[in-house]
C-alpha positions, 0 to 999 in steps of 0.5 A: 499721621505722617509728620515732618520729623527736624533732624536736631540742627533744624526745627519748627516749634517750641515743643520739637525745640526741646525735645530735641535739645534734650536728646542731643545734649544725652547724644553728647554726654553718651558718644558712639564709641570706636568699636561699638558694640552692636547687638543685633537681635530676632526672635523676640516674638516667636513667630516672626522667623524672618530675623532669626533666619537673617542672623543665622546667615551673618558671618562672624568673618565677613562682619568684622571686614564689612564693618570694622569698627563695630563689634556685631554680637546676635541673639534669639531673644526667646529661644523657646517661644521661637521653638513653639512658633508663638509669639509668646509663652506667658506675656510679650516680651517686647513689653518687659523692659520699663523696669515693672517687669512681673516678678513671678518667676514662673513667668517665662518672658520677665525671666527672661528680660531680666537675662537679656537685661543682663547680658545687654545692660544694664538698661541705658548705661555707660555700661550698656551695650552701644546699640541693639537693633531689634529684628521683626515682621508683621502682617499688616502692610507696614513696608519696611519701617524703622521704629524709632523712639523719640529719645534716640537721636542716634537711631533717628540720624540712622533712620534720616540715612536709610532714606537717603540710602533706600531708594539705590540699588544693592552695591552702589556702597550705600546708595544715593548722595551721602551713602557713604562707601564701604559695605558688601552689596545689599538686595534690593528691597520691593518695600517701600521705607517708612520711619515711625517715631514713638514718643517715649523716654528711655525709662518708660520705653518697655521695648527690648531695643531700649536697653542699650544706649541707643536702638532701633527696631526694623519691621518688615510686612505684610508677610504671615507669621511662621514662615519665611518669604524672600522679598521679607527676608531681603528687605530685612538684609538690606535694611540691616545691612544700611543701619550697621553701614551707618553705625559703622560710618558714625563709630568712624567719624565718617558719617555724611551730613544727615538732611535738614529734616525726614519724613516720619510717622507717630502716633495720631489717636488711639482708636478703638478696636471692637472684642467679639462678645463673649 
């Protein structure tokens, strides 16, 4: 369902009124700092190669020039289920972040979130780590899509940017009105962008990009699992290579002026999907 999603300073109904005033008034009391930390982070399924593949080619150098108030640190979120080429071992581990995570110690993907929680929170804290971006493909025809959960206003204001800045070439320094200068050239993208909005707050998201103070997933598809395509790859660089130009602009305080309003989807209906018998 495809909806028009206000940008704080604008909005249509009493219940977008509150949602968000209340995300902009956590926006104040939690600013994005000069130097942020941004943690960029692939692997999470193990079978989507595409964001491991884009980490291992960011240069330490070249991101300190690039964007230089932010401090950009990566992970392979699930190092061995990437090894195995699964999507995962013992349970999602994009589904371990609500704070009900399996106590089982023998179950590889809460061991594991309890690490990333860890080295990353603790989750939604002053402490935490500024922003995490969560790097994913998917088979189904979905573009380029930035999931955004509804609590974020940061991550909605980058996504709000990434639609202006989408439909430009790769080194116009940001693309279309209020791109913003600054960055290195970008590829350009056969994909389509779309932002998802998930309703959800920050305690009951159970999504690893939930456990900084703000995040924000990119998935990229169709493109099959355990395999890299260019064109997913490139889209992938290039929506990155935006969200961190807007983060490191923000951090600055030179971020443009976001659009009264952006186009988004959310979630309409849960519809049943039949299981084959037996």
């Amino acid at each position: 369902n495809c909806s028009t999603w206000p940008i704080p300073q604008v909005m249509a109904k009493v219940y977008l009124v509150m949602i968000a005033t209340i995300v902009l008034l956590a926006s104040l009391l939690l600013p994005l700092a000069s130097a942020s930390r941004v943690a960029v982070v692939a692997g999470t399924h193990g079978n989507e190669f595409t964001g491991v593949y884009v980490i291992e080619q960011l240069e330490p150098a070249a991101l300190r020039r690039d964007y230089p108030s932010l401090r950009v640190e990566t992970l392979i979120a699930n190092p061995r289920a990437f090894s195995a080429t699964r999507r995962f071992i013992d349970a999602d581990l994009n589904r371990q972040f609500a704070g009900r995570r399996s106590e089982d110690t023998q179950q590889l993907e809460a061991v594991r979130a309890a690490e990333i929680e860890a080295q990353l929170g603790p989750k939604g804290s002053a402490q935490a780590c500024d922003v995490v971006v969560d790097l994913h493909t998917t088979t189904s025809n979905m573009g380029c899509t930035l999931i955004v959960n509804s609590y974020c206003q940061l991550a909605l204001r980058a996504a709000a940017y990434l639609t202006q800045a989408w439909a430009g070439g790769g080194g116009e320094g940001g693309g279309g009105e209020g791109g913003g200068g600054g960055g290195p050239d970008l590829p350009a993208s056969v994909h389509p962008l779309r932002i998802y909005v998930h309703d959800t707050s920050q305690a009951a998201a159970p999504y690893l990009c939930s456990v900084g103070r703000a995040g924000l997933t990119i998935e990229v598809g169709p493109t099959p699992t355990g395999l890299l395509r260019a064109d997913a790859v490139a889209t992938t660089q290039r929506a990155l290579g935006l969200v961190l130009r807007f983060l490191d602009l923000e951090a600055s305080g030179r971020a443009p002026q976001p659009p009264p309003t952006v186009r988004v989807y959310v979630d309409a209906a849960r519809v049943p999907w039949p299981a084959a018998e037996g």
